[in-house]
C-alpha positions in Angstrom: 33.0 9.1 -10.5 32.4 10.7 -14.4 31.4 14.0 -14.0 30.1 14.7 -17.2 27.1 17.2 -18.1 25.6 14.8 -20.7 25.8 11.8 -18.4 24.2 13.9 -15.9 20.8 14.9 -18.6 20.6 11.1 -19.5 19.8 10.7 -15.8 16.4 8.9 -15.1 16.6 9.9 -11.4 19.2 11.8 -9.1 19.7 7.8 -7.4 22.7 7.0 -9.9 26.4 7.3 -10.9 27.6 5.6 -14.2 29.7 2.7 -13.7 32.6 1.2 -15.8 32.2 -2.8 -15.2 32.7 -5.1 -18.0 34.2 -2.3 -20.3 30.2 -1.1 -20.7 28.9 1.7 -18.6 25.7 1.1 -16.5 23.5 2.7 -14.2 24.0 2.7 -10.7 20.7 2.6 -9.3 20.2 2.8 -5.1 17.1 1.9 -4.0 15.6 0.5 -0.7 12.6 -1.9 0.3 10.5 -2.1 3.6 9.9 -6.1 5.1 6.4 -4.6 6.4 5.5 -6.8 9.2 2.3 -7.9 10.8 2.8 -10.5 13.5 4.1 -13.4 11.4 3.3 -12.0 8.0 4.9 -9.8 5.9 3.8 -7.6 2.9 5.1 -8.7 -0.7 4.2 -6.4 -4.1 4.3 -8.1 -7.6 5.7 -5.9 -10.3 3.3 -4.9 -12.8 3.3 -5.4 -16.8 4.3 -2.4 -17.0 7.7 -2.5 -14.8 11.4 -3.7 -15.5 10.9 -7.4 -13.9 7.2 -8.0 -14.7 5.3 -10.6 -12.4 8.2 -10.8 -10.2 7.8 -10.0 -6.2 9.6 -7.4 -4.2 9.4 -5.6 -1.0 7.9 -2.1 -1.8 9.9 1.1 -2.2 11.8 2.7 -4.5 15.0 4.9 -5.6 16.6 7.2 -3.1 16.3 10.9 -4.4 19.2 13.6 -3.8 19.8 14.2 -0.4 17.5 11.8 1.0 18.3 9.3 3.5 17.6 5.6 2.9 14.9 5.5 5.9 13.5 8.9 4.6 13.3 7.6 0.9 11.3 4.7 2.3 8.8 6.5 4.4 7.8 8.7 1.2 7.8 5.6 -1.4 5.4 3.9 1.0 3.3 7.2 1.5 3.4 7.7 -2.8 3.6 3.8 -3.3 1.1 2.3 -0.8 -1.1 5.3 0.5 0.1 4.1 4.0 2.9 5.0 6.6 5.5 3.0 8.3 7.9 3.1 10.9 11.0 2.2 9.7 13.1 0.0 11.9 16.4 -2.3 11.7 18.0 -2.5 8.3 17.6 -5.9 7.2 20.3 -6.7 3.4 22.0 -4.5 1.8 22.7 -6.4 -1.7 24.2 -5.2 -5.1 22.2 -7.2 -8.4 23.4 -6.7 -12.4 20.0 -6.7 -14.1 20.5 -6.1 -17.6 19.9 -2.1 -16.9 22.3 -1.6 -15.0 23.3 -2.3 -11.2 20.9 -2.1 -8.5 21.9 -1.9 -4.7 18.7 -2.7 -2.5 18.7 -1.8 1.2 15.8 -3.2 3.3 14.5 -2.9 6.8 12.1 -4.3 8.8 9.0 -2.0 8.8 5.5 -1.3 11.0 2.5 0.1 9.8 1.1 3.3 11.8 -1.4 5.0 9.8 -3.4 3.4 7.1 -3.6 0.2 4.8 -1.8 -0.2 1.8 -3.5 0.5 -1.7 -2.9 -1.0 -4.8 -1.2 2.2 -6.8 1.4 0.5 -9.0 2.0 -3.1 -8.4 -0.4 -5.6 -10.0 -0.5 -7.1 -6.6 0.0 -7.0 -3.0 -0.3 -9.9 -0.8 0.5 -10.2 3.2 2.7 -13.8 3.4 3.4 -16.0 6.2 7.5 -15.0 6.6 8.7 -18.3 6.8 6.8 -19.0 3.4 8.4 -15.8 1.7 9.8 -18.6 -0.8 6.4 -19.6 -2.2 6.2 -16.7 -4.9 9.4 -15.5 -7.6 11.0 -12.6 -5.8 13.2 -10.3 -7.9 16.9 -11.1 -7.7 17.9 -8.2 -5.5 15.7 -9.3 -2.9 16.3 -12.8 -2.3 19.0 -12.1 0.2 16.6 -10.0 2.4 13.8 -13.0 1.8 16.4 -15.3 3.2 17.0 -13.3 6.1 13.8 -12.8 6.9 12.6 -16.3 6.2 16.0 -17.2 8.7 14.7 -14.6 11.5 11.4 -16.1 11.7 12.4 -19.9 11.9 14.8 -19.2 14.9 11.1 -17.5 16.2 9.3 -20.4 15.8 11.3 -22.7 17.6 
């Protein structure tokens, strides 16, 4: 790892370390997602205008802070994200993406809702969808793997 006191201001969040792939140095950004479930339905969050990846579906969350655990990081993205709080349970992917802003590893888990609904705060949308129909909207490249999963742990479910 650079340590480097300028690299360190140009920071956007204490989530990332400065990688040398490709001869061209990128973020490292480490975020993770909750797979909220509801009996067979699970809650997907369409980026807005106004995010990196607009229109494009994820699982809500966000970047891990300094010192946080991934399963603490999640409960407070939900809290500031969705006005709502979940149980976090099994992690689900763990999968590294290039966008063209640098690298983003996403770590999800299966989730439970125990105190509220969510609210619309950021996203331009939140929908609940059938699991094993995850594949019906464009889901962001970092979360496909986890959609898989998920869309793989529900089949074997249903039979």
């Amino acid at each position: 790892m650079l340590h480097n006191v300028h690299l360190e201001t140009l920071s956007e969040s204490a989530g990332w370390e400065p990688s040398m792939e490709q001869g061209a140095m990128k973020k490292e950004i480490n975020v993770v997602g909750a797979i909220i479930v509801d009996g067979s339905n699970v809650l997907a969050a369409q980026r807005s205008a106004t995010m990196s990846l607009p229109g494009m579906w994820e699982f809500p969350g966000g970047k891990i802070e300094a010192g946080e655990t991934p399963r603490a990081a999640l409960v407070r993205e939900l809290q500031e994200e969705l006005l709502c709080t979940a149980e976090i349970g099994d992690e689900v992917a763990s999968t590294r993406h290039e966008y063209d802003f640098g690298f983003v590893t996403l770590t999800t888990f299966y989730s439970k809702l125990v105190e509220g609904e969510p609210k619309l705060t950021e996203h331009s949308e939140i929908r609940w969808i059938e699991a094993t129909d995850l594949d019906s909207v464009e889901w962001a490249p970092a979360d496909i793997p986890a959609v898989e999963k998920v869309v793989q742990d529900f089949s074997m479910t249903e039979e």
